[in-house]
C-alpha positions in Angstrom: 113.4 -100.5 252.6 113.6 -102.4 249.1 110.9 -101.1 246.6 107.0 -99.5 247.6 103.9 -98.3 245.8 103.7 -95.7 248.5 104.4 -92.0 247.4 107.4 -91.1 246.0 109.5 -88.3 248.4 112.2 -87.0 246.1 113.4 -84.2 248.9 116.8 -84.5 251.2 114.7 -85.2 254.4 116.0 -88.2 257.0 115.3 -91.3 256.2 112.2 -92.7 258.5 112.9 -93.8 261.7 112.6 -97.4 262.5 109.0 -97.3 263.8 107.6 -95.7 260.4 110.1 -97.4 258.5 107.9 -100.8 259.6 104.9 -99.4 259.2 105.7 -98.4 255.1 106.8 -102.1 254.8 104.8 -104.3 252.3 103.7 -108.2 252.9 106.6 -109.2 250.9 109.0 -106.6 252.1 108.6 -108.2 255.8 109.0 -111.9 254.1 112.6 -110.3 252.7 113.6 -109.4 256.3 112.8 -112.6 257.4 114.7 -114.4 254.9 117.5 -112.0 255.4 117.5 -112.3 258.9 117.7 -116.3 258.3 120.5 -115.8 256.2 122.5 -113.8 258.8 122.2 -116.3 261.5 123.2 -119.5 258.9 126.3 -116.9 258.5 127.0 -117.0 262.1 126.6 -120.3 262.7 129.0 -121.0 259.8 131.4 -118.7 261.3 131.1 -120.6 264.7 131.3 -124.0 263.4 134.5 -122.6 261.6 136.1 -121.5 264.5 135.4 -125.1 266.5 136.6 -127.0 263.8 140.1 -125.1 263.7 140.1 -125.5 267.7 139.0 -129.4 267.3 142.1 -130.1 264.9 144.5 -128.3 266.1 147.0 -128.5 268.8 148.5 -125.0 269.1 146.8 -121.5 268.5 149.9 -121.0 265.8 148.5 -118.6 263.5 144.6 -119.4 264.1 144.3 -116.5 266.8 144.7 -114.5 264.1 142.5 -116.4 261.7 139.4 -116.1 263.5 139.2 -111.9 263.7 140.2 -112.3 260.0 137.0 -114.4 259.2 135.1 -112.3 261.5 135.0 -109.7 258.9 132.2 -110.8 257.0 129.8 -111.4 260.1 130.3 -108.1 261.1 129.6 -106.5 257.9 126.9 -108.7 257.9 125.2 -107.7 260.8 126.1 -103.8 260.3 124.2 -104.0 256.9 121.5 -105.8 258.2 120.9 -103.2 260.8 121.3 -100.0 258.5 118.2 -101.9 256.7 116.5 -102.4 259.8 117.4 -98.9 261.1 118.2 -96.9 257.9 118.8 -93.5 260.1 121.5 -95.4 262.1 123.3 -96.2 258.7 126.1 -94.1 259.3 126.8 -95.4 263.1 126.7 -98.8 261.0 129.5 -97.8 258.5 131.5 -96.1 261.9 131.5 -99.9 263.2 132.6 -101.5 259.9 135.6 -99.5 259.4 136.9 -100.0 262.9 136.9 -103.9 262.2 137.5 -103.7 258.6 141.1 -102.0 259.9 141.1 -104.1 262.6 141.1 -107.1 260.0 143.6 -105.7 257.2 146.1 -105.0 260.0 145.7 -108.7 261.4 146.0 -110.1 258.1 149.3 -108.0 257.3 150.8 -109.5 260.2 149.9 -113.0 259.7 151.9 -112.6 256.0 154.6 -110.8 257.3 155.3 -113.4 260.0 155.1 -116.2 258.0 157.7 -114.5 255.7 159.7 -113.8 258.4 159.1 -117.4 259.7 160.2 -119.5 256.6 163.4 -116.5 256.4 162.2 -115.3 252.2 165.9 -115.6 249.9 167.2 -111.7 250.2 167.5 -111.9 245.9 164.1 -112.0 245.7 162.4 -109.9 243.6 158.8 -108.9 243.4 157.3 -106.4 240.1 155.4 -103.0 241.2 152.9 -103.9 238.4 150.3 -105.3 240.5 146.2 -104.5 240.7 144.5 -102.3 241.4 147.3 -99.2 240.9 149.8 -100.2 238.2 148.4 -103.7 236.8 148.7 -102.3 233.2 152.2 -100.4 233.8 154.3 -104.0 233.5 156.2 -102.4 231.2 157.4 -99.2 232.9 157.2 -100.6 236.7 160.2 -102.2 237.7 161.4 -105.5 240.1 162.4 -104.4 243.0 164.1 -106.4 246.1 162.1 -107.8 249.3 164.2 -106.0 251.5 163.5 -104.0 254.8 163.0 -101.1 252.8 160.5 -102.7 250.6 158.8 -104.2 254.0 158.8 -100.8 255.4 156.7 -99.2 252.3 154.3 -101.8 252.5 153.8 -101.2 256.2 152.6 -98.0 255.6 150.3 -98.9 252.5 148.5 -101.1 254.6 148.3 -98.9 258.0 147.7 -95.4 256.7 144.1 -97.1 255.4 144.1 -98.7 259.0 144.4 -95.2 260.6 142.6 -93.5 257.8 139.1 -95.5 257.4 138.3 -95.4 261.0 139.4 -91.8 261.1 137.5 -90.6 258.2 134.5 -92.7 259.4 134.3 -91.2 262.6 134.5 -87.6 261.4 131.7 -88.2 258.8 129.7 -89.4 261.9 130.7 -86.2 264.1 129.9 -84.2 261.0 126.2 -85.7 260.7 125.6 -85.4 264.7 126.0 -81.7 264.2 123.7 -81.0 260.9 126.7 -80.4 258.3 126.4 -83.6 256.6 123.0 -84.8 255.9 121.6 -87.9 254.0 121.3 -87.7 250.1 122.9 -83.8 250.4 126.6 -83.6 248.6 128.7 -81.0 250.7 132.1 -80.4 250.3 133.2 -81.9 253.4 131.6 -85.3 252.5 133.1 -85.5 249.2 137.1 -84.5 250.5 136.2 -87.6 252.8 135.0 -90.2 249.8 138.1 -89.2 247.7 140.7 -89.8 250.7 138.8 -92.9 252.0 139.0 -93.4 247.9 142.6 -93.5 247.6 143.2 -94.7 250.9 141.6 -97.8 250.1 143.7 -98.1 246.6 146.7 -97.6 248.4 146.0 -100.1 251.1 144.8 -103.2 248.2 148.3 -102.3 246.3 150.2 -102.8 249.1 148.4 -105.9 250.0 148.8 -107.4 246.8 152.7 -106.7 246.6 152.8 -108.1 250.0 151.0 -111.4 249.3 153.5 -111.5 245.9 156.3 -111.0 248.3 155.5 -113.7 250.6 153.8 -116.0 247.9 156.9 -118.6 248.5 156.2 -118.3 252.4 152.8 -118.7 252.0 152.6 -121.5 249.5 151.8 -124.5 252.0 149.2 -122.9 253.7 146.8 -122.1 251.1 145.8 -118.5 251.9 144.8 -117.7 248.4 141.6 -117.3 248.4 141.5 -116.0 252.2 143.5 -113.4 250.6 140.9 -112.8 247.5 138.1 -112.9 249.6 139.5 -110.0 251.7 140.3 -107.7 248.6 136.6 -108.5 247.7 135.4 -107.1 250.9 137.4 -103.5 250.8 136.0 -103.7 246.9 132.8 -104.3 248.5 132.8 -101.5 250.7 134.0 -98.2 249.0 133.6 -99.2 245.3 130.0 -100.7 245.4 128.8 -98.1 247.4 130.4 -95.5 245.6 129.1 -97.2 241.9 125.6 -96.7 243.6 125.5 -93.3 244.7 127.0 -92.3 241.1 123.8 -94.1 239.8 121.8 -92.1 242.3 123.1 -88.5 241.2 122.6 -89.7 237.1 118.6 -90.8 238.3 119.4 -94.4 237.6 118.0 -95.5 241.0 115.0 -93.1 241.9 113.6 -92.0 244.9 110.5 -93.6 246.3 108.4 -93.6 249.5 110.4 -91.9 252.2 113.8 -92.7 250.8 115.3 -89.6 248.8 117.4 -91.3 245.4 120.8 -90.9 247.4 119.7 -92.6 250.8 118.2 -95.7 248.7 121.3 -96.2 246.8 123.1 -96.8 250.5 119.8 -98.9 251.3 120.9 -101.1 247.9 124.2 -101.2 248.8 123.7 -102.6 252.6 120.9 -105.0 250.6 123.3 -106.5 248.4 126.2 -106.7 251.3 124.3 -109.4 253.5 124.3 -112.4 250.4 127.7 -111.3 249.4 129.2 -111.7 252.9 127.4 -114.8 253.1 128.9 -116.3 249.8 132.5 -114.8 250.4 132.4 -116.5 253.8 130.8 -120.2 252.8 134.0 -119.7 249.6 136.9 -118.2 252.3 135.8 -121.1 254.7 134.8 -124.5 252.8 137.1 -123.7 249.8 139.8 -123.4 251.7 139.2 -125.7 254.1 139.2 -127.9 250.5 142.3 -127.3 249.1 144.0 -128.3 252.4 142.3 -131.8 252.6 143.6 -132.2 249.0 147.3 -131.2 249.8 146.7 -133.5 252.9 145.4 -136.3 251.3 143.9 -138.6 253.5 144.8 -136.7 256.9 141.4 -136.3 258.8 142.9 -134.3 261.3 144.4 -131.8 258.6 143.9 -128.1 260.1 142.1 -125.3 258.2 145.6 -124.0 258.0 147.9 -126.7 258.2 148.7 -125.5 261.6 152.0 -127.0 262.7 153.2 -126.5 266.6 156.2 -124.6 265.4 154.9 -122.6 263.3 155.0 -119.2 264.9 157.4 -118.3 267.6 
């Protein structure tokens, strides 16, 4: 799974299944699952207790319905890594899962910003610059200001859904693909790497959009302290294409080498779903308690201060 003194397999074969996969672990490689497998349940529980707190101090569902599938992002990925480590060979059916919800999650948090925008009616003169991360952030000079208008609304729409149609899509291909032998683990084909540049720009397309969006409604959004909810989420879609892409270029230059039964290629993914269980786990404790911290502050000395401000007519 992790590192092994076992011999080193540098061809293109399957990774082991999960029976063998056990049987290679070390003493300290089985103490690593154990911890990890601690840490995944503390993020669940955190998640949980998350979710009853909102419920305990709030009096309306408002906004919070909405909320709870956004914060569910980091569980699932969670768990999905966690189970590609237990079950390398079933990587790939793991990543399928992950980019249902991960869509599933950008379109939910969309339509949270665009409703409070619409709720709190934006001024029509506003204006919002094109130079934003991670597309244009050093064009400030030659992108303009343009209007928050319908048209404006309309071309954010489709930054943010064509990754919401597209990542699933691609994802579920890749998987067809592999059931029938022309994609194979640690193997480049042609096929695989049409799908990483679309899923690529896809996922650009989709963070650009966002952060206009959250620009756009920064004035709506202001009192409800969806900052870092909103940083945290860019981290994630970081998380999953350019991580895992940054390791699998280290792979192919021999940076991370093969060992065991993993070929260089397969144990770059195995890194990757390694290092996604902590970071869920810390992007949740920030998105949750951080949050949850600036609100107290706003509310001063208001115990029963939701994790959103939730307010009975906030949403229609």
């Amino acid at each position: 799974m992790f590192n092994s003194h076992h011999i080193r397999n540098c061809s293109h074969d399957l990774p082991p299944n999960i029976t063998t996969h056990f049987q290679e672990l070390s003493t300290g490689e089985f103490v690593l699952v154990g911890i990890y497998s601690f840490l995944l349940l503390i993020t669940w529980l955190i998640y949980t207790y998350d979710n009853v707190y909102k419920h305990r101090f709030s009096n309306t569902n408002g906004p919070l319905y909405r909320m709870k599938y956004i914060q569910a992002v980091y569980v699932v990925y969670s768990t999905m890594a966690y189970l590609a480590l237990i079950s390398p060979r079933s990587s790939i059916v793991c990543e399928l899962v992950f980019a249902i919800y991960i869509s599933f999650a950008l379109k939910e948090f969309m339509c949270f910003m665009l409703e409070l925008m619409q709720e709190n009616q934006p001024n029509e003169c506003e204006t919002v610059s094109l130079a934003a991360t991670p597309l244009a952030c050093c064009c400030w000079l030659c992108c303009p200001r343009v209007k928050v208008s319908n048209t404006f609304i309309l071309g954010i729409k489709f930054g943010v859904y064509q990754a919401v149609v597209l990542r699933p899509l691609l994802a579920f291909i890749e998987t067809i693909l592999w059931s029938n032998g022309f994609l194979k683990f640690g193997v480049e084909t042609k096929a695989g790497q049409v799908i990483e540049l679309v899923n690529g720009i896809s996922i650009l397309f989709a963070m650009y959009a966002s952060v206009l969006i959250f620009y756009a409604s920064k004035n709506s959004t202001s009192q409800f302290f969806i900052n870092t909810k909103f940083i945290c989420i860019q981290l994630v879609m970081l998380v999953a294409c350019g991580q895992q892409n940054l390791l699998g270029l280290l792979a192919k230059v021999g940076a991370i080498p093969c060992i065991t039964h993993f070929s260089a290629s397969v144990r770059a993914e195995d890194l990757h779903h390694l290092m996604v269980v902590p970071e869920m786990f810390v992007l949740l404790v920030i998105s949750t308690f951080v949050h949850r911290k600036q609100n107290q502050n706003q509310g001063g000395n208001n115990e029963q201060e939701p994790l959103l401000n939730d307010k009975a007519d906030f949403l229609p």
